[in-house]
Every structure is written in C-alpha cells, then in structure tokens.
VEXPA-704820 format. One line per field, with one value per residue (C-alpha): residue in one letter; residue number from 1; x, y, z. Coordinates in steps of 0.2 Angstrom, whole numbers, plus 5000, padded with zeros to 4 digits. Layout:
BEGIN
residu = c(a ...) $
num = c(NUM ...) $
px = c(X ...) $
py = c(Y ...) $
pz = c(Z ...) $
//
This chain:
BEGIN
residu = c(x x x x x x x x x x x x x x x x x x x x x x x x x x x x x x x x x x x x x x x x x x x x x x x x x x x x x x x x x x x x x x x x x x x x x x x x x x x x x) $
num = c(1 2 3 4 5 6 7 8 9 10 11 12 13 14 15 16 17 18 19 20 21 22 23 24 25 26 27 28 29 30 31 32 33 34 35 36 37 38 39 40 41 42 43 44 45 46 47 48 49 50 51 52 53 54 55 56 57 58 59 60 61 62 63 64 65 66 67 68 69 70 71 72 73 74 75 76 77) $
px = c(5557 5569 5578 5595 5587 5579 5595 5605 5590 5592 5612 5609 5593 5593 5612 5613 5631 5635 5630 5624 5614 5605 5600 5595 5584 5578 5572 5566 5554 5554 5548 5542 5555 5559 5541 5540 5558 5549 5535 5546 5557 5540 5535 5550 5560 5580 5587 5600 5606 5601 5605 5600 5595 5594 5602 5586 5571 5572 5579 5581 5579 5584 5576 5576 5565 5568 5575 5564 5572 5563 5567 5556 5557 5552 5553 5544 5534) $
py = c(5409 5421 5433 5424 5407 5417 5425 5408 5400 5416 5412 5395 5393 5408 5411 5429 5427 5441 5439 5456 5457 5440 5448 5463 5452 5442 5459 5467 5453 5439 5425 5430 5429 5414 5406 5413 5405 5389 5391 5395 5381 5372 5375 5372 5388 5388 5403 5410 5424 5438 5455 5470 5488 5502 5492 5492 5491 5481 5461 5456 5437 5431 5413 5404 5391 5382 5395 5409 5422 5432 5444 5445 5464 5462 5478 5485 5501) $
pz = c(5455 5460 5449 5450 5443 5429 5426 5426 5414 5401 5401 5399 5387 5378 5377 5386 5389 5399 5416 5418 5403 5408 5425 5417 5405 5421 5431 5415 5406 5420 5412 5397 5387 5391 5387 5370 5368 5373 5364 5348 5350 5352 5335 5324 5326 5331 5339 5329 5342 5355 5359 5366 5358 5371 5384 5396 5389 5371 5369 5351 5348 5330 5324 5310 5303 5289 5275 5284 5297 5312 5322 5340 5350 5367 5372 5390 5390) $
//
C-alpha cells in the first residue's frame, strides 16, 4: 500500500484531519498505527481523539472504554 492510501485511511479511520499530518502519520508509522486502532476498536475501545507531540516523531491516540480513558504514544526512535 502506497503511502497516499495510508494517508487517505489515517484521515478517514483515525480522524487525522489535516492532510499533511495524515501523510506524515503514513511515512512515519505505516501501518502500525493503524492496526492497533483496529485492534483497539476490536476490543471495545472508542477513539476519543488524536494529535501529535513533537510534530515528527510522537502520535498521541486517546480512547475511551466504558468510564476508563487511555492515552496510546506511538512515538519512533
């Protein structure tokens, strides 16, 4: 899949609303970010928001389940 597709998947799934920061999202983490997402919806959890700390190298998702809140750093080395 082709960084564009990721990009486009990261707007549209996850909610990166920015263009830019989607493709940055997309040549940073590849997939990964979005499998955990799946893999968090999987079990229950809703995703409350996204953002990014350092603004290339840290994506911040925010979940909720039930009355519990999580936030998940993916950060690259």
């Amino acid at each position: 899949m082709d960084v564009f597709e990721l990009a486009r998947r990261y707007h549209q799934e996850i909610g990166i609303k920015e263009p830019s920061f989607a493709t940055l999202a997309a040549e940073i983490f590849g997939e990964l970010g979005l499998k955990i997402y799946e893999h968090l919806k999987d079990e229950g959890y809703t995703l409350k928001n996204t953002r990014f700390i350092d603004y290339d190298k840290s994506l911040v998702l925010e979940v909720v389940k039930e009355e519990k809140a999580f936030e998940i750093l993916l950060r690259k080395a």
